[in-house]
C-alpha positions in Angstrom: 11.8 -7.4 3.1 11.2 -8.7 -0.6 9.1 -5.8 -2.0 10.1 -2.5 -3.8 7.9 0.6 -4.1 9.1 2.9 -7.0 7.4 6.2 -7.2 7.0 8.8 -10.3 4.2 11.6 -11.3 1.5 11.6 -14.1 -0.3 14.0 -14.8 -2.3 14.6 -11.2 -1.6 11.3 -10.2 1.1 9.9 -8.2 1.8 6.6 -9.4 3.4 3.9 -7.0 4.3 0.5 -8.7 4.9 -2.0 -5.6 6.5 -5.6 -6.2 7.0 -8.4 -4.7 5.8 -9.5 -0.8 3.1 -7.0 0.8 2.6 -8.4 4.4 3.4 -7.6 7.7 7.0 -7.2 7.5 6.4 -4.7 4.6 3.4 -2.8 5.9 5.5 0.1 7.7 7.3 1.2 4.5 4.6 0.9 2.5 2.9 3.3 4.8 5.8 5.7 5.1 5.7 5.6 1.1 2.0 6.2 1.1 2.3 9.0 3.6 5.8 10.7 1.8 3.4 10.7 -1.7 0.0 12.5 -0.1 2.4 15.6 1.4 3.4 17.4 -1.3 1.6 16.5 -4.6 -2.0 16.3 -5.8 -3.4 13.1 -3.0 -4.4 11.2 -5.9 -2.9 7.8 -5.8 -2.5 4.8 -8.2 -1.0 1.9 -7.0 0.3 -0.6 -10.0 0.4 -3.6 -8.3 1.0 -6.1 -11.3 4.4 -7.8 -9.6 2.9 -7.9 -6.1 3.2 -11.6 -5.9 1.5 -12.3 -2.2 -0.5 -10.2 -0.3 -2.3 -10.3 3.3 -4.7 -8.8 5.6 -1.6 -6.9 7.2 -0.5 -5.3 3.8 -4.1 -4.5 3.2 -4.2 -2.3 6.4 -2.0 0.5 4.3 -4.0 0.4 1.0 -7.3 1.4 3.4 -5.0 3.7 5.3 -3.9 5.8 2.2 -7.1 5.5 0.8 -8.8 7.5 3.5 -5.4 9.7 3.9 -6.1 10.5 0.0 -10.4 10.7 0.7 -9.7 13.3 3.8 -7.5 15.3 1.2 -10.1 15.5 -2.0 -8.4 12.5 -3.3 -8.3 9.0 -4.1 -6.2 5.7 -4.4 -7.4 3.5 -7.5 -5.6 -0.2 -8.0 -4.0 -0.9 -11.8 -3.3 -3.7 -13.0 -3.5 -5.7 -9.8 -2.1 -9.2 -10.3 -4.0 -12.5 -8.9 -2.9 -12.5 -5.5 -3.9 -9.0 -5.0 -7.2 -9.5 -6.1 -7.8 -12.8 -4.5 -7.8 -11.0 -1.2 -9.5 -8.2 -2.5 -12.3 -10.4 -2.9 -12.0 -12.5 0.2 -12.3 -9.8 2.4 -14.9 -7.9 0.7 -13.5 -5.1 -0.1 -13.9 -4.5 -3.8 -16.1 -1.2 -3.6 -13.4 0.1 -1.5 -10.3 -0.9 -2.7 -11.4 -1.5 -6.8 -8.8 -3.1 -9.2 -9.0 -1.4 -13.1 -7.6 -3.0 -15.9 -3.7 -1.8 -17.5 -6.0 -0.5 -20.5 -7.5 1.8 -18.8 -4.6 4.0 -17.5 -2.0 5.0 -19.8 2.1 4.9 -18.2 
């Protein structure tokens, strides 16, 4: 697997930065991570996803997962900084309403 998931607090956010390859191979330990965040904290999730350098429909399965884990829970998962390829499938499938990439200015780290 060529990814790495890094995981810290903010505030009432639980911020994940993921890098590298988000695809099929990845998609269980992206879930587990997903999952591990939403027990015990606050299910509010942002997912920095600047270094994510290829995404595909099998990584996106585990975005929509967590954000309806997070929705069930009075949550939400919100998308920072999400680099090119992130967005490029974003947009392909459609799925900008549900999965919406904000810009690094917005959020403070």
């Amino acid at each position: 697997m060529n990814f790495s998931l890094n995981t810290r607090r903010r505030n009432i956010d639980t911020v994940i930065t993921v890098r590298g390859e988000i695809d099929i191979a990845a998609r269980r330990a992206l879930r587990a991570e997903f999952l591990r965040a939403l027990r015990p904290h606050e299910p509010h999730l942002l997912l920095e996803m600047s270094g994510v350098t290829f995404l595909d429909c099998a990584g996106l399965r585990p975005l929509l997962e967590a954000r309806r884990w997070a929705g069930l829970r009075g949550g939400s998962l919100r998308l920072m900084a999400a680099s090119a390829p992130v967005r490029r499938i974003i947009t392909l499938t459609g799925l900008e309403d549900a999965l919406p990439c904000e810009p690094p200015a917005v959020w403070e780290l």
